[in-house]
C-alpha positions in Angstrom: 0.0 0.0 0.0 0.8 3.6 0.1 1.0 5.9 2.4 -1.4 9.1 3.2 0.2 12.4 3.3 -2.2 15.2 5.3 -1.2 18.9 5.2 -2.2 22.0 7.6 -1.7 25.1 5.0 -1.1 28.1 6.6 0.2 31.5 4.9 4.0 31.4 6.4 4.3 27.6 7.4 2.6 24.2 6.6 2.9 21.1 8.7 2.8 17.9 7.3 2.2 13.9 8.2 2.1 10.5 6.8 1.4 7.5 7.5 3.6 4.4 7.4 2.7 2.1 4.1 -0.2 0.2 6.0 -1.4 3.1 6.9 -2.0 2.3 10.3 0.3 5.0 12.5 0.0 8.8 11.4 3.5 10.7 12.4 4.6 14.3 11.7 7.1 14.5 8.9 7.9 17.8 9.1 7.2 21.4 8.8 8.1 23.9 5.4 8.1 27.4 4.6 4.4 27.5 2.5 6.2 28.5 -0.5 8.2 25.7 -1.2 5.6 23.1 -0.5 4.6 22.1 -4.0 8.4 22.0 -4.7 9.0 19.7 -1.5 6.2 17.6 -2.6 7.5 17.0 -5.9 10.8 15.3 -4.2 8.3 13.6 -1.6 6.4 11.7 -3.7 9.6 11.1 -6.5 10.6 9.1 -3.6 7.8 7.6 -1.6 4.4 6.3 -3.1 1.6 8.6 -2.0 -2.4 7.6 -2.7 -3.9 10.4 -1.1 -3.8 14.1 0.1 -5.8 15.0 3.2 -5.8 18.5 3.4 -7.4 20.7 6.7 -10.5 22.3 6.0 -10.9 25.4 8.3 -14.3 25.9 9.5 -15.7 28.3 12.1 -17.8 27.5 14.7 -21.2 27.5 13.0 -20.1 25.1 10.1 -18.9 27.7 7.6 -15.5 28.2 5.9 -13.3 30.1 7.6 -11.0 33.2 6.2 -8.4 31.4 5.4 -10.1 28.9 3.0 -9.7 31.9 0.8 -6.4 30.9 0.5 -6.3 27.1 0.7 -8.1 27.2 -2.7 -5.8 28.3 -5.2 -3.1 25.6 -3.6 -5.9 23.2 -4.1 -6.1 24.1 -7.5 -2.0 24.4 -7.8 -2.0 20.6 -5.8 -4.5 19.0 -8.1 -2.8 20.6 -12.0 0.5 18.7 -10.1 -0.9 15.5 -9.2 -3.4 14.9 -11.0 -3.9 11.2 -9.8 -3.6 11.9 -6.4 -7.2 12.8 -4.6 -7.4 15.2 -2.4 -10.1 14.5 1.0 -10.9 17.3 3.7 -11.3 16.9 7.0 -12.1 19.4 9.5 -9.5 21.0 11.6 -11.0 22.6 14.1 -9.0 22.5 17.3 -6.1 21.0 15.8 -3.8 24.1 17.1 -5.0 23.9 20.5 -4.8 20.3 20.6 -1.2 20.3 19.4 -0.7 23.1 22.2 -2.1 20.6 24.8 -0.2 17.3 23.6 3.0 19.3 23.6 1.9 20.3 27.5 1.0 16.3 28.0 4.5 15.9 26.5 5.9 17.4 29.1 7.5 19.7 26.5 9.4 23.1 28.0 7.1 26.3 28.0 9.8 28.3 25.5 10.0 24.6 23.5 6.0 25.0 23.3 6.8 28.3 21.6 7.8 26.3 18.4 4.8 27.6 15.7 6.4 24.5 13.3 6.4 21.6 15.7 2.4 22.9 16.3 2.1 23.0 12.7 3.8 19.4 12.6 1.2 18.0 15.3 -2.1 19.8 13.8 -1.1 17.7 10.5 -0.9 14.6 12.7 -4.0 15.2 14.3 -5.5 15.8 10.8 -4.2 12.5 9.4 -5.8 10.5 12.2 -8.7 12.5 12.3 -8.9 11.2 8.8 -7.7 7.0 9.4 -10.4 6.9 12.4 -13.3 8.1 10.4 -12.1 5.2 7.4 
């Protein structure tokens, strides 16, 4: 099998997790400035075998896109011209920044280590990913 790759876009950094090729364990992989994703990508999946993008889908409280959907769009657009055989699912990310706050506090992670924006970035793409393999 291959593995999943999930993405948390955000304007200055996107986190980003797979899973191993049973896709059974979701792990962070790693963090990248936004604009070289699609270029780190490219090398990704030259060297590992990738079936699907799960990318966060910002919502607000009441079920509607949030502001920064705006911008997840056009990447969308930018992932899919790229890969064409590669879907791409959404799952909801609410939460995933707090929750990455609060498993880097369960951790036992430093307060000036919990100050790391890319190691929360990391996490909330975890968190996506097995969001994702739990609802399969």
């Amino acid at each position: 099998m291959a593995r999943i790759l999930a993405i948390d876009y955000g304007m200055k950094r996107t986190g980003i997790a797979v899973t191993d090729e049973l896709q059974i364990i979701a792990s962070g992989l790693t963090t990248v400035n936004t604009k070289e994703l699609l270029s780190f990508l490219k090398e990704y999946i030259s060297k590992e075998d990738v079936e699907l993008f799960v990318v966060g889908e910002p919502k607000q409280m009441n079920n509607t896109a949030s502001e920064s959907e705006v911008l997840i769009v056009p990447f969308l657009e930018k992932l899919k011209k790229q890969f064409p055989n590669i879907p791409i699912y959404r799952v909801d990310e609410r939460f995933t920044s707090k929750m990455a706050f609060q498993t880097m506090i369960d951790s036992g992670l430093k307060k000036n280590q919990r100050k790391n924006k890319a190691l929360i970035d990391e996490i909330s793409a975890t968190l996506i990913l097995q969001s994702y393999l739990y609802s399969k």
